[in-house]
C-alpha positions, -999 to 999 in steps of 0.1 A, spaced: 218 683 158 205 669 191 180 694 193 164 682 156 168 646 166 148 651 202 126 672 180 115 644 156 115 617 178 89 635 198 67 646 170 70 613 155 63 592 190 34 617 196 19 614 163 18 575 165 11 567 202 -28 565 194 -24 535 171 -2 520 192 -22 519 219 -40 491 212 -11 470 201 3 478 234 -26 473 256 -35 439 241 3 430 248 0 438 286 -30 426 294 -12 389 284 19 393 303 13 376 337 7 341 314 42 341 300 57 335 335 80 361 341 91 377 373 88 410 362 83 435 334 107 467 322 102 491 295 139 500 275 148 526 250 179 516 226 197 542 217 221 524 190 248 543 166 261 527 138 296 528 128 317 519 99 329 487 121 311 481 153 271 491 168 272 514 202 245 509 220 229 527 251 207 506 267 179 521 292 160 500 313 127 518 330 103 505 353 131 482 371 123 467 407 139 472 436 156 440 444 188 426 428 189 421 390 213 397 372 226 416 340 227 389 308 254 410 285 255 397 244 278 375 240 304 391 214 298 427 237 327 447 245 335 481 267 308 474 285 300 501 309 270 524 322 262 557 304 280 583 320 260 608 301 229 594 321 226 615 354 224 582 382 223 560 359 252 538 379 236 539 412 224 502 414 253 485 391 279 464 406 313 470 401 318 437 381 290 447 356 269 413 365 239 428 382 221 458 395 218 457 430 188 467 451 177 504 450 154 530 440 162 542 412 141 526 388 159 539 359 191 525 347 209 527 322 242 511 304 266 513 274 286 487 252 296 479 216 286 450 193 315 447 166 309 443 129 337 419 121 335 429 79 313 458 87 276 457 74 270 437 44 240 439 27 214 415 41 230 412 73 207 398 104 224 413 138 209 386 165 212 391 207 225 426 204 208 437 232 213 431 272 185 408 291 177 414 327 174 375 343 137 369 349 126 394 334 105 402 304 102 436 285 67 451 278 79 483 258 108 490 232 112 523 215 150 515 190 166 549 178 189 540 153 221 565 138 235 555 112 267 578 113 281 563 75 250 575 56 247 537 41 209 546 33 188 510 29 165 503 54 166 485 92 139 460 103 129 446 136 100 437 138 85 468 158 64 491 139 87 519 120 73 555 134 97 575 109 132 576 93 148 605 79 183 616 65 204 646 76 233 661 64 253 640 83 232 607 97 202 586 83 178 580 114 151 552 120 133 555 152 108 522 159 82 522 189 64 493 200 51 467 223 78 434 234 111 427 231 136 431 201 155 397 192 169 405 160 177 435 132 178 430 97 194 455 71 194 456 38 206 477 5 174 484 -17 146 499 6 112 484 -2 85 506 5 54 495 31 22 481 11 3 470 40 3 482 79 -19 472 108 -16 463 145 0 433 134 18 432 103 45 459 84 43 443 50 72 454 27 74 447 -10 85 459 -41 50 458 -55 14 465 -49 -1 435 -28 -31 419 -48 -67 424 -36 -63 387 -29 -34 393 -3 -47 424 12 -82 403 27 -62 375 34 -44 397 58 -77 419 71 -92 385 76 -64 373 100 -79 381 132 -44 374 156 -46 379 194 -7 381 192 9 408 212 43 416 191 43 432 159 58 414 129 75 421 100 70 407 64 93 411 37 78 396 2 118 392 -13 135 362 -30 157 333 -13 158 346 23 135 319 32 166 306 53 170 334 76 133 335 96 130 347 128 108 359 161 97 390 149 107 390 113 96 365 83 111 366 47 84 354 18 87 350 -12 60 360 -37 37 333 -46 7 314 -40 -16 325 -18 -15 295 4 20 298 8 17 332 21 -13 325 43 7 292 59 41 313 64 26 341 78 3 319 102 30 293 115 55 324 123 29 341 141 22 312 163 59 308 168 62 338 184 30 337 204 39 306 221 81 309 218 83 275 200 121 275 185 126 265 141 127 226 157 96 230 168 80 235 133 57 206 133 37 213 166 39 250 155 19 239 125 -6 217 142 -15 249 165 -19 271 136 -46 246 124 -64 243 153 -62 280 169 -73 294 130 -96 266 120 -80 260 90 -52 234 77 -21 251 75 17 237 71 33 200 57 11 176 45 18 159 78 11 179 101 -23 186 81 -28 148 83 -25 150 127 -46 182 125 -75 164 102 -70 130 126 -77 145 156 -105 169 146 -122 141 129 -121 126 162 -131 150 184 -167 159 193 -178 196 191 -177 204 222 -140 183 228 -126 205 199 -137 239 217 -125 224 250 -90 218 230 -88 250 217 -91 269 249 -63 245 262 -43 260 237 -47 297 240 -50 288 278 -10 271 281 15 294 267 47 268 273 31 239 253 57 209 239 43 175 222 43 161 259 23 187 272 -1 185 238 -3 152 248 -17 161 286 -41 180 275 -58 155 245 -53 123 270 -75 150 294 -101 160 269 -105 125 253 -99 106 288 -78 81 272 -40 81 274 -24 91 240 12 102 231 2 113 197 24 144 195 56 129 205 53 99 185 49 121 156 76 145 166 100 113 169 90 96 137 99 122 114 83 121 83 65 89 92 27 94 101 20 82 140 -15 71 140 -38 82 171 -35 49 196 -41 50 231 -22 36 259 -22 14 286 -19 35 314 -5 9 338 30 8 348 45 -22 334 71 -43 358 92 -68 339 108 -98 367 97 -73 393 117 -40 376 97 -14 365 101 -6 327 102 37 322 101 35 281 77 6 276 48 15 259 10 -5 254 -10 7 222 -46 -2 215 -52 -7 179 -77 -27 158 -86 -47 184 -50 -58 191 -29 -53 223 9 -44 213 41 -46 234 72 -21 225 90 -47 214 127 -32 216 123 -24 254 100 -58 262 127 -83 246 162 -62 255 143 -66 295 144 -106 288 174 -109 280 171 -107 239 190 -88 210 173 -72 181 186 -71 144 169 -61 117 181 -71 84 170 -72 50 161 -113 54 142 -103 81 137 -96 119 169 -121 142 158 -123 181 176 -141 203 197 -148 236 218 -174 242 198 -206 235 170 -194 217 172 -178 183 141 -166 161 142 -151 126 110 -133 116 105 -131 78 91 -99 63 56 -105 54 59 -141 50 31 -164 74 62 -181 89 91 -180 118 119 -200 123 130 -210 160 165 -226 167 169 -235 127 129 -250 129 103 -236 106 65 -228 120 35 -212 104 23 -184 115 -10 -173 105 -8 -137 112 21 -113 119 37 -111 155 53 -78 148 40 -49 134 57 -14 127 39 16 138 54 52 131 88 39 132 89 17 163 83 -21 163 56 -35 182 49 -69 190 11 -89 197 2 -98 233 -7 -136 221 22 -143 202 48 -122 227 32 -146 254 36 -179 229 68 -171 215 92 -159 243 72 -179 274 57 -154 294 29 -151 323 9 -114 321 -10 -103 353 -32 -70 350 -37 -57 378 -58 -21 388 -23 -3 387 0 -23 373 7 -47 348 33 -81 354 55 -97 330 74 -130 342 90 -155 323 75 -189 328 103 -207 321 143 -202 309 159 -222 280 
């Protein structure tokens, strides 16, 4: 048996190596950007049982300086592989690390329980050990299933073969990156599409329409990803494998895009808005919710040409990006300060228009205010008017008569859109609006902040001064 096994997987790995090639090549050369200390090859070796995965793990390519071993969480009998000649040499007697050696080869053994066994559908996620700091180039997954369920396993790497003994099925996968999840299910779907970056599997033939669509998507990722066109597992997407159903065209083009930039730059499901705004800009097309369309379509109608090329090499040049760091780098290119991204991120579904900023610190009686916030818009300077008025001594409760502000002697009542304010029980007109809501933070005018609640503003080159002329 293990001589038909070592057979296969050799005639298989040799047969598909060429095409892989590429895939791996185009992964290595990337590496050094993603930060890590260091980079291993490993070859799972994982056997499936009716209630519990074993797992022989093989780390290649190690260095020679102490490794800290990151075991899966729910793994038990953890050990090395005796079968392995040397392959305990460098591993500490607790099982937490592999101490410094030569051996660059090492190898260990643990199970993964299967609390019900394998159910149909089932996603197995961090099933496989980590070494601390650092990042895996190479994966080849052998997987024995020893109960003869049949279906089929997906990980994302490309599938070299599979095949079904007397007394085993086999699936042996080979491919550049790590593997963060496995997927199996029941009914086997057969592949309808397969290139450097996509396994496509359906039940169906993919259109003409879907088949350019994906020659046309011309991705610089480094991992493989797999694409299964089945219903209501829309729920369940992951680094290296997406669930679609069949519809539309667009749908299919956005899904496959946004997960693709997910995994290129490691932005987690929370991060779905700025992992739609990057798909836009890095493929030149709109892509995702009809918000983050709307910041895409803001910012490239802003841009100049040559801005929007500068952009776009700031994104394939920064790896780690977040909406603050989105924000760096459009506050560089455009040389006005902007917190675009995060304002969107924490407004939800309400659309943050592109302001800019006030760079200045601002100091309130002398103390320096960390969360307030200057916008520039239609010719208007606005104050954060939570942060301002809490500073001075005021509360803030918004009702449905309208806006209350007050201390202890002075209380103001704000009426929504109506050209009056009421101070201490008097009525005043007001011919235009001292507050004004913008994403979903309440901003207040420089004129009337500095009328209504008696204040002196001194701007200097790097600061700006807010004192209270006076105390009622």
């Amino acid at each position: 048996m293990k001589f038909v096994l070592s057979f296969l997987c050799l005639l298989l790995i040799v047969t598909n190596s060429v095409l892989l090639l590429f895939q791996y090549d185009a992964y290595s050369s990337g590496l050094e950007e993603n930060g890590q200390a260091f980079y291993y090859e490993q070859e799972v070796d994982m056997t499936v049982k009716k209630d519990k995965l074993v797992i022989k793990q093989h780390f290649n390519n190690m260095l020679n300086e102490e490794i800290t071993i990151l075991w899966p969480i729910n793994s038990q009998n953890r050990s090395c592989d005796l079968e392995t000649s040397d392959s305990c040499s460098r591993l500490t007697e607790d099982l937490t690390k592999f101490k410094a050696g030569e051996d660059s080869t090492q190898s260990v053994s643990f199970e993964i329980p299967l609390v019900d066994g394998l159910i149909d559908g089932q996603l197995i996620q961090d099933f496989l050990v980590k070494l601390d700091t650092g990042g895996v180039s190479l994966t080849s997954l052998h997987i024995t299933d020893e109960v003869k369920r049949g279906g089929m396993w997906v990980s994302g790497l490309p599938v070299i073969g599979k095949t079904s003994l007397d007394l085993i099925d086999y699936t042996l996968s080979f491919g550049a990156g790590d593997v963060q999840e496995l997927y199996w299910q029941q009914e086997v779907l057969p592949i309808q599409y397969e290139d450097e970056n996509f396994t496509i599997y359906a039940s169906s033939t993919l259109s003409d329409e879907v088949t350019n669509l994906l020659e046309d998507l011309n991705f610089t990722n480094n991992e493989h990803l797999a694409v299964l066109f089945v219903e209501d597992k829309n729920n369940i997407n992951v680094s290296r494998i997406t669930f679609i159903q069949q519809g539309d065209i667009a749908s299919i083009q956005n899904q496959l895009i946004i997960n693709h930039i997910q995994s290129e730059y490691d932005l987690s499901p929370d991060d779905q808005l700025i992992a739609e705004v990057l798909s836009s800009f890095l493929m030149e097309i709109p892509v995702g919710s009809a918000k983050s369309i709307w910041m895409y379509e803001t910012i490239n109608n802003y841009f100049t040409i040559d801005q929007r090329v500068e952009f776009q090499i700031a994104l394939r040049n920064n790896k780690q990006l977040t909406a603050a760091k989105l924000d760096e780098l459009l506050t560089a290119i455009i040389d006005l300060k902007t917190s675009f991204f995060v304002s969107n991120v924490q407004s939800g579904a309400v659309n943050f228009p592109l302001l800019f900023e006030d760079s200045r610190p601002v100091y309130i009686q002398e103390l320096k205010q960390e969360h307030m916030k200057i916008l520039f818009k239609d010719g208007k300077i606005l104050y954060a008017a939570e942060p301002l008025l809490t500073s001075l001594g005021y509360t803030l409760n918004d009702t449905d008569k309208g806006l209350y502000v007050q201390n202890e002697t002075r209380a103001f009542r704000f009426p929504i859109q109506e050209p009056f304010y009421v101070l201490n029980k008097k009525r005043y007109d007001a011919l235009s609006e001292p507050f004004e809501i913008i994403g979903s933070q309440l901003y207040i005018e420089e004129a009337w902040m500095i009328r209504l609640f008696l204040l002196n503003i001194e701007k200097q080159d790097k600061r700006i001064n807010i004192i209270q002329s006076a105390q009622f």
